[in-house]
C-alpha positions in Angstrom: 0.0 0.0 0.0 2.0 3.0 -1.1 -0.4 5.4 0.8 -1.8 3.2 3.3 -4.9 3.3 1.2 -3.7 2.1 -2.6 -2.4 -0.9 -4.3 -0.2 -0.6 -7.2 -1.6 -1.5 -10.6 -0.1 -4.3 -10.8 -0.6 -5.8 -7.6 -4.9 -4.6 -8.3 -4.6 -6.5 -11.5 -3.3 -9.6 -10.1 -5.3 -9.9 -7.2 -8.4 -9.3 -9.7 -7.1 -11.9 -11.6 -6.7 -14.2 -9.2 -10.4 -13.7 -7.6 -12.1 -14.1 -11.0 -10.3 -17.2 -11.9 -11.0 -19.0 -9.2 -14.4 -18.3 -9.5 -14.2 -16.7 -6.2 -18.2 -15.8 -4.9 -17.4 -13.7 -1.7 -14.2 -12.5 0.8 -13.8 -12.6 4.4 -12.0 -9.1 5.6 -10.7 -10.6 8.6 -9.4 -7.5 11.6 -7.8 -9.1 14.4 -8.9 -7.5 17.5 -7.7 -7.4 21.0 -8.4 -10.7 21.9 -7.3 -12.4 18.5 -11.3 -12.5 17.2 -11.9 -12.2 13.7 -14.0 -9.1 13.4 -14.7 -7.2 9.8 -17.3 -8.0 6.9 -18.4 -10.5 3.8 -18.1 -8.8 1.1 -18.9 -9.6 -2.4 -16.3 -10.2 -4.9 -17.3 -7.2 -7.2 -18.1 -4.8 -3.8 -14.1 -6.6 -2.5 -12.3 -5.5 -6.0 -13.7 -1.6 -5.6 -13.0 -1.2 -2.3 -9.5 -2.4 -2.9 -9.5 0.5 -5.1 -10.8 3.1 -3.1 -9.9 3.2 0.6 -10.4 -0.3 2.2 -14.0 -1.2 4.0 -15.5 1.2 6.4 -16.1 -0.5 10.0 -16.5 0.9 13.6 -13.8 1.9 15.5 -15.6 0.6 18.8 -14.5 -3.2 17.2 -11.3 -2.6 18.4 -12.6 -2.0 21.9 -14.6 -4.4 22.4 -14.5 -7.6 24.9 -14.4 -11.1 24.3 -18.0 -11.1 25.6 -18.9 -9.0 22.9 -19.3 -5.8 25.4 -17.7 -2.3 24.0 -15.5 0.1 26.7 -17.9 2.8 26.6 -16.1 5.4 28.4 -12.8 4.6 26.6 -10.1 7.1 26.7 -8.4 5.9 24.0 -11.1 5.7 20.8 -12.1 9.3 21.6 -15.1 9.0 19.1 -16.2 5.1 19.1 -19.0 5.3 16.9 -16.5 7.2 14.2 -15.1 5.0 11.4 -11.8 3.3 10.2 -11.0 1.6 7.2 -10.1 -1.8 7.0 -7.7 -2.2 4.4 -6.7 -5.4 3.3 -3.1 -7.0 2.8 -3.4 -8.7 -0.1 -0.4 -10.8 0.7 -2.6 -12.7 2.9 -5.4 -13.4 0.8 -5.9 -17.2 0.5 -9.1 -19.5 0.0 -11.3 -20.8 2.7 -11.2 -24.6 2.2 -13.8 -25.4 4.2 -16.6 -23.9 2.1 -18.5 -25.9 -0.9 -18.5 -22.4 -2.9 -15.4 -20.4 -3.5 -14.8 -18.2 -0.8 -11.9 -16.2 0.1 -10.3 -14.6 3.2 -8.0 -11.5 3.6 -6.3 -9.7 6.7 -7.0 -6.1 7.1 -5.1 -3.6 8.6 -6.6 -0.6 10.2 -6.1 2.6 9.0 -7.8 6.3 10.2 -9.7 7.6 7.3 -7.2 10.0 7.2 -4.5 7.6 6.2 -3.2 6.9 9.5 -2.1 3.5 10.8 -4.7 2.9 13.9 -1.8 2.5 16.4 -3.8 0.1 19.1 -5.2 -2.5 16.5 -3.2 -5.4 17.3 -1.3 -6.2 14.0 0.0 -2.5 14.3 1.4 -2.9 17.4 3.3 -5.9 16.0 4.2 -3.9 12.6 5.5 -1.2 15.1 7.9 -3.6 17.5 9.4 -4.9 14.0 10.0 -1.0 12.9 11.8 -0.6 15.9 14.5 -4.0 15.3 14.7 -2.4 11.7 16.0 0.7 13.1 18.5 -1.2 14.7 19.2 -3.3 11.3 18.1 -6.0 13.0 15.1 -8.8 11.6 13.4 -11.1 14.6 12.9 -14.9 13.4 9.6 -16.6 15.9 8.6 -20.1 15.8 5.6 -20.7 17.3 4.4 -24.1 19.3 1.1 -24.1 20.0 -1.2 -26.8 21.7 -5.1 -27.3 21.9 -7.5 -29.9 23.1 -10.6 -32.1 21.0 -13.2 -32.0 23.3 -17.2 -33.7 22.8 -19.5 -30.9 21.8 -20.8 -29.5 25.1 -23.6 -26.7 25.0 -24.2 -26.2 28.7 -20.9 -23.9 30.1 -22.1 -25.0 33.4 -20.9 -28.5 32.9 -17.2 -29.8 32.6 -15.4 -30.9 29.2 -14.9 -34.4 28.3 -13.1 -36.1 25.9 -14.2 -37.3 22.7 -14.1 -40.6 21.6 -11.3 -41.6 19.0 -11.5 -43.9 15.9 -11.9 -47.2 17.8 -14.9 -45.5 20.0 -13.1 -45.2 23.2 -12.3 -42.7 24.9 -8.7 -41.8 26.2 -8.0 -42.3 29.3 -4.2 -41.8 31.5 -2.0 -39.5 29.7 -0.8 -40.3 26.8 2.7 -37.6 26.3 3.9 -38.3 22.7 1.7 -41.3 22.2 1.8 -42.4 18.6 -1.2 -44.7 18.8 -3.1 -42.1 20.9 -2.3 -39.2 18.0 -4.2 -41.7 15.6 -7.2 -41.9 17.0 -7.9 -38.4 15.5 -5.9 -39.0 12.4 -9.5 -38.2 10.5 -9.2 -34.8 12.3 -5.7 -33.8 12.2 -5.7 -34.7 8.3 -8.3 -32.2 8.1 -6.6 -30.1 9.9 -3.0 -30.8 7.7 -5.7 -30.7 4.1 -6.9 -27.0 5.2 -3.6 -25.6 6.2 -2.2 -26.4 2.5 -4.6 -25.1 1.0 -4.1 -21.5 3.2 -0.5 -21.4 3.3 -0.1 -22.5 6.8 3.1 -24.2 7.1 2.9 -26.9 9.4 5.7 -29.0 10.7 5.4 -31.8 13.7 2.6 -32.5 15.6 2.8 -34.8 19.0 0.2 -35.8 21.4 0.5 -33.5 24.5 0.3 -35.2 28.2 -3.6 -34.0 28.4 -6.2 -36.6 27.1 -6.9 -35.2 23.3 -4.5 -32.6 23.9 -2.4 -31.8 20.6 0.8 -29.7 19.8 1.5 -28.7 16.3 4.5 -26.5 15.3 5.2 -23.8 12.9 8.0 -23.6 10.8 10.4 -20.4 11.7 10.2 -17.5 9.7 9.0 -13.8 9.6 7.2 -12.5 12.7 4.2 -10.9 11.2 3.7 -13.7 8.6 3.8 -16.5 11.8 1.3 -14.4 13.8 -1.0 -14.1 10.4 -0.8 -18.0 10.3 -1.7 -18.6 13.8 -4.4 -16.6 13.6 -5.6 -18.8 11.1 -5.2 -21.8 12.4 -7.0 -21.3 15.4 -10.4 -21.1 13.3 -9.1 -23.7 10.7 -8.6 -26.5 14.0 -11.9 -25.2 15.2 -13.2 -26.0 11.7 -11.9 -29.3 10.9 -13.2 -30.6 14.8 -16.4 -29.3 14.2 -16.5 -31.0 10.7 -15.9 -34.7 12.8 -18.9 -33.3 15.5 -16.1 -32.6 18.3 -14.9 -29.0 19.4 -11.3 -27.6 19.5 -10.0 -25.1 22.2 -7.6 -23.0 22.9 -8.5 -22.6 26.2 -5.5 -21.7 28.6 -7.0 -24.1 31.0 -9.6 -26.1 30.0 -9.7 -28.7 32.5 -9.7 -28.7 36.0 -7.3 -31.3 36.7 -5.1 -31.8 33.1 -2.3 -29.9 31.7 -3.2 -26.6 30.5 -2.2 -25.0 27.2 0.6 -23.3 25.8 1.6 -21.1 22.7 5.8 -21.6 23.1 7.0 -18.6 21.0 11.0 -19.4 20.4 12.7 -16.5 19.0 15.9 -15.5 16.9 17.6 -12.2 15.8 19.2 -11.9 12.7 21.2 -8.8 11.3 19.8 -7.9 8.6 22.2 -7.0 6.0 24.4 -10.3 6.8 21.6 -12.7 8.0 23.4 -13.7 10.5 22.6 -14.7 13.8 23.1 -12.1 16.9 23.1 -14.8 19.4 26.1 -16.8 18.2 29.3 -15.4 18.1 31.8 -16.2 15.3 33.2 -19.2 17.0 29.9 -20.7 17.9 29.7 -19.5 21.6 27.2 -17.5 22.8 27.3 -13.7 21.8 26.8 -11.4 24.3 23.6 -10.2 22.5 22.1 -13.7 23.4 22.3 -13.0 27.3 21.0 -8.9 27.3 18.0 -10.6 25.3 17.6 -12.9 27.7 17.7 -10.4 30.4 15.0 -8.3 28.9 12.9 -10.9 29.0 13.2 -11.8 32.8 13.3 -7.9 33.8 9.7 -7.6 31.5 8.0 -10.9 30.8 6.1 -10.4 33.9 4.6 -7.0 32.9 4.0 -8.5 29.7 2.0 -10.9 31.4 -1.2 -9.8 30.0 0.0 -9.8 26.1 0.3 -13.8 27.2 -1.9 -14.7 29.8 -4.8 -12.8 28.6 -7.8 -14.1 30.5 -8.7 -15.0 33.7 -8.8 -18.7 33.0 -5.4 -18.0 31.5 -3.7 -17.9 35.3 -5.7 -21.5 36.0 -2.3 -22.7 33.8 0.2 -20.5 35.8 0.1 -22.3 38.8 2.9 -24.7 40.8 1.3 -28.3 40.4 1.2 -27.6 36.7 3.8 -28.2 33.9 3.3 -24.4 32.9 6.3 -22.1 34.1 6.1 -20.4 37.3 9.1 -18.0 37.1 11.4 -16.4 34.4 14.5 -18.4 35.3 16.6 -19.5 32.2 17.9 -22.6 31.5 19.7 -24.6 28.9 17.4 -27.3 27.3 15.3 -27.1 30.8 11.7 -27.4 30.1 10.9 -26.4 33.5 11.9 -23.2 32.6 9.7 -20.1 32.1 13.1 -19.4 29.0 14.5 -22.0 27.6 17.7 -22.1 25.2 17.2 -25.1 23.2 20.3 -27.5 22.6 20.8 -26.2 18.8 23.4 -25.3 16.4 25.2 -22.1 16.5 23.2 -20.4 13.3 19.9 -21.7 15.0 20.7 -20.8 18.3 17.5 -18.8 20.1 15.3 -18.5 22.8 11.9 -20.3 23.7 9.2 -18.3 25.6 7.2 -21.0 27.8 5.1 -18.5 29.8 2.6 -17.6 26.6 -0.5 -19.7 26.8 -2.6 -21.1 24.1 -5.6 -18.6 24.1 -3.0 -15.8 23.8 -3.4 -13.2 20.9 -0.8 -14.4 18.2 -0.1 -10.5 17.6 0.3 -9.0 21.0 1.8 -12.4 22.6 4.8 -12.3 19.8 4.8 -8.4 20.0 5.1 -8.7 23.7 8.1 -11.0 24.1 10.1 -9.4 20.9 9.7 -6.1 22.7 10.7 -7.7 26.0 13.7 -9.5 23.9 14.3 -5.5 22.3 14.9 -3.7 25.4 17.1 -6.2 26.9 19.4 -5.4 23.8 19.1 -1.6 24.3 19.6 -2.1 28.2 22.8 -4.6 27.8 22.1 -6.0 31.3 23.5 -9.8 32.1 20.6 -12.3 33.4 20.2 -13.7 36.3 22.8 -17.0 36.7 21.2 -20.4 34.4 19.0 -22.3 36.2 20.3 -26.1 36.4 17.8 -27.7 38.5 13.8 -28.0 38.2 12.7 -24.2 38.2 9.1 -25.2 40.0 11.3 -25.6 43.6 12.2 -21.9 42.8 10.0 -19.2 44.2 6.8 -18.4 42.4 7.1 -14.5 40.7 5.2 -14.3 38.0 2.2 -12.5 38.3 -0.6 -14.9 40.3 -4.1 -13.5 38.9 -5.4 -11.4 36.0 -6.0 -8.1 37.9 -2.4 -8.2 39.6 -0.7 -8.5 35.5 -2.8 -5.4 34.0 -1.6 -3.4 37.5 1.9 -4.7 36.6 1.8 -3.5 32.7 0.1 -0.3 33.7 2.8 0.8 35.3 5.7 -0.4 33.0 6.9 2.8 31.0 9.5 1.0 28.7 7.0 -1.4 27.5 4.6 1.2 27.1 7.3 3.1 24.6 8.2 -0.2 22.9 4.5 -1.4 22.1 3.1 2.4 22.1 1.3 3.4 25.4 -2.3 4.0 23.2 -2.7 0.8 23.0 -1.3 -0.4 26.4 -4.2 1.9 27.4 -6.8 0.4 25.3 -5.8 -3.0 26.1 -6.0 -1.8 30.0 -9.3 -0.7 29.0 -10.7 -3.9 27.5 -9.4 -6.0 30.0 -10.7 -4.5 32.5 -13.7 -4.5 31.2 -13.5 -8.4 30.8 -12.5 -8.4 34.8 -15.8 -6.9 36.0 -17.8 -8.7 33.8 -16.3 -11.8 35.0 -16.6 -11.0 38.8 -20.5 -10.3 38.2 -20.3 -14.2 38.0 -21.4 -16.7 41.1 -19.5 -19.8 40.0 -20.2 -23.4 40.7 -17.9 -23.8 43.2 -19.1 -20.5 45.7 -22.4 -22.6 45.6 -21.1 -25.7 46.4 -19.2 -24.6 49.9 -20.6 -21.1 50.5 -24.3 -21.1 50.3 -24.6 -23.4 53.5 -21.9 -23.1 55.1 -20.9 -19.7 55.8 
């Protein structure tokens, strides 16, 4: 977009081209929203091609205030005018067919733009776009390969009642925990070649996928590459997985925590730096060592991760993961190929050397949560501090200090000025806002358990 608004003629042509010879009927404008929702409109092909040469499709700038529960931050301090709009102007690099439809139907990511021809600086995929302009000023170009895990769960309509699993292939359903079971894996093969099918057909490049330690918990892994391009996939796949269970009459989450007594879910974002004129790594010094670069980035992330908290643990089920009888970190020690770890250095070699964020969970915005730990990552370079010594020994018998409930992480971010420079402080705001706003919503509820041992007892 040369003006924020415009494509190039020959980037219009080709994309008409492409639309009309595929016989495509209508196209998703997908806008990622705080929470990673797909907000935006259907539009018809026709209607799609002239907005693409105009300036984008008109939508609400209250959509980018608004709570998982569908609620908008009335009195936000951020959207000034909520019921004014913004464009949503799609990246046509992401356009991609929707596999899952019997007529041809595409999908495109948007980014939001001021009518004006301003980039909206609190929409999520801006705040990522913003955290990679600042390693650019530096000459530097982050490399994030994301890890993400979910569960197949039976199809259950009433919130009130707990999630079971779903029977497999041979009709039975899983029981013990199964941690890199082969033969457990195939009992969804149907699913997961679904879910392997779709993600060819969008450009969703897939590596390994294992069976986690929860029952019909799965972890599939992305193949490294450009941040903005992983988070674009990941945002995705989280409707493709949904898609392909719902196709086999089962449901896929991405709950944090689904369960009350199982493993919860993780999004492990490992992350590189290159330079960008030499494409070589920062991490690894000429002889293969470690560069010094590799331990400030460390360091940023233990002085920050925990103010980032709510970029990764975005819910309040989210901290149901974060807790010590749980394989979910606890701390942000660092470690060498020590899973128990909130960072981890994997054993690699030298060019591939990086490091593995284990604190963002599964239900995690793809865009903030790799935002987040890049610009954790980023001021640990600027600061040049040395972290705190490697952690040798199981991390969980290490004091707790990450932060222990929702409420506790926005108080902690809040107040965290370099973060707020690095990921722009309008949109720490308006994230503040909606979050917030998700926290009082959440304590107007009277769960099961305050019935259970309060209404008799006290």
């Amino acid at each position: 977009m040369s003006d924020g608004f415009h494509l190039s003629e020959a980037a219009l042509a080709q994309t008409i081209d492409w639309l009309r010879s595929r016989k495509v009927d209508e196209v998703e404008c997908l806008l990622p929203d705080a929470n990673g929702m797909m907000r935006g409109k259907i539009v018809p092909r026709e209607d799609f091609i002239r907005a693409l040469d105009s300036q984008g499709l008109r939508v609400p700038e209250s959509i980018l205030v608004q709570s998982v529960t569908g609620h908008t931050v009335d009195d936000t301090l951020v959207a000034a005018e909520i019921d004014s709009d913004i464009r949503a102007v799609p990246d046509v690099a992401t356009l991609r067919l929707v596999p899952w439809y019997e007529e041809p139907t595409a999908q495109v990511i948007c980014d939001a733009w001021t009518t004006d021809g301003r980039r909206v600086d609190y929409a999520p995929r801006s705040v990522l776009r913003h955290v990679l302009e600042c390693y650019a000023e530096r000459g530097l170009t982050p490399v994030v390969a994301p890890e993400l895990e979910f569960y197949l769960v039976e199809k259950n309509n009433d919130p009130d009642l707990p999630l079971i699993s779903p029977p497999g292939i041979s009709g039975r359903r899983e029981s013990g925990r199964q941690a890199y079971g082969i033969e457990a894996a195939n009992e969804f093969d149907p699913v997961v070649e679904d879910i392997y099918d779709y993600c060819d057909v969008q450009q969703i490049e897939i590596g390994t996928m294992a069976h986690e330690s929860g029952p019909v918990q799965l972890e599939m892994n992305f193949k490294h590459g450009d941040a903005l391009a992983l988070a674009d996939q990941v945002f995705l796949f989280k409707r493709t997985v949904r898609q392909a269970a719902l196709r086999h009459k089962m449901f896929a989450t991405f709950m944090a925590q689904p369960h009350e007594n199982e493993p919860g879910s993780a999004m492990h974002v490992h992350q590189s730096v290159l330079e960008t004129a030499t494409g070589s790594n920062i991490f690894t010094a000429q002889d293969g060592s470690d560069a010094p670069a590799l331990l400030h980035y460390i360091s940023g992330l233990q002085r920050y991760v925990p103010a980032a908290m709510p970029l990764f643990c975005p819910n309040v089920n989210s901290f149901r993961r974060i807790r010590l009888e749980s394989d979910a970190p606890i701390n942000v020690h660092w470690g060498r190929d020590n899973r128990t770890c909130g960072l981890r250095v994997p054993d690699s070699p030298p060019e591939a050397r990086r490091v593995e964020n284990r604190v963002v969970g599964a239900d995690a915005n793809p865009y903030l949560a790799i935002a987040g730990t890049l610009a954790c990552g980023l001021l640990g370079l600027e600061e040049e501090l040395q972290p705190e010594p490697m952690v040798t020994i199981d991390a969980h018998t290490l004091p707790f200090t990450l932060p222990l409930h929702h409420h506790q992480a926005l108080e902690l971010l809040k107040g965290c000025a370099p973060l707020g420079r690095v990921l722009g402080q309008r949109f720490v705001d308006a994230f503040i806002e909606v979050k917030t706003l998700e926290w009082r919503l959440y304590n107007k509820v009277i769960s099961s358990w305050e019935r259970e041992y309060l209404l008799l007892n006290v």
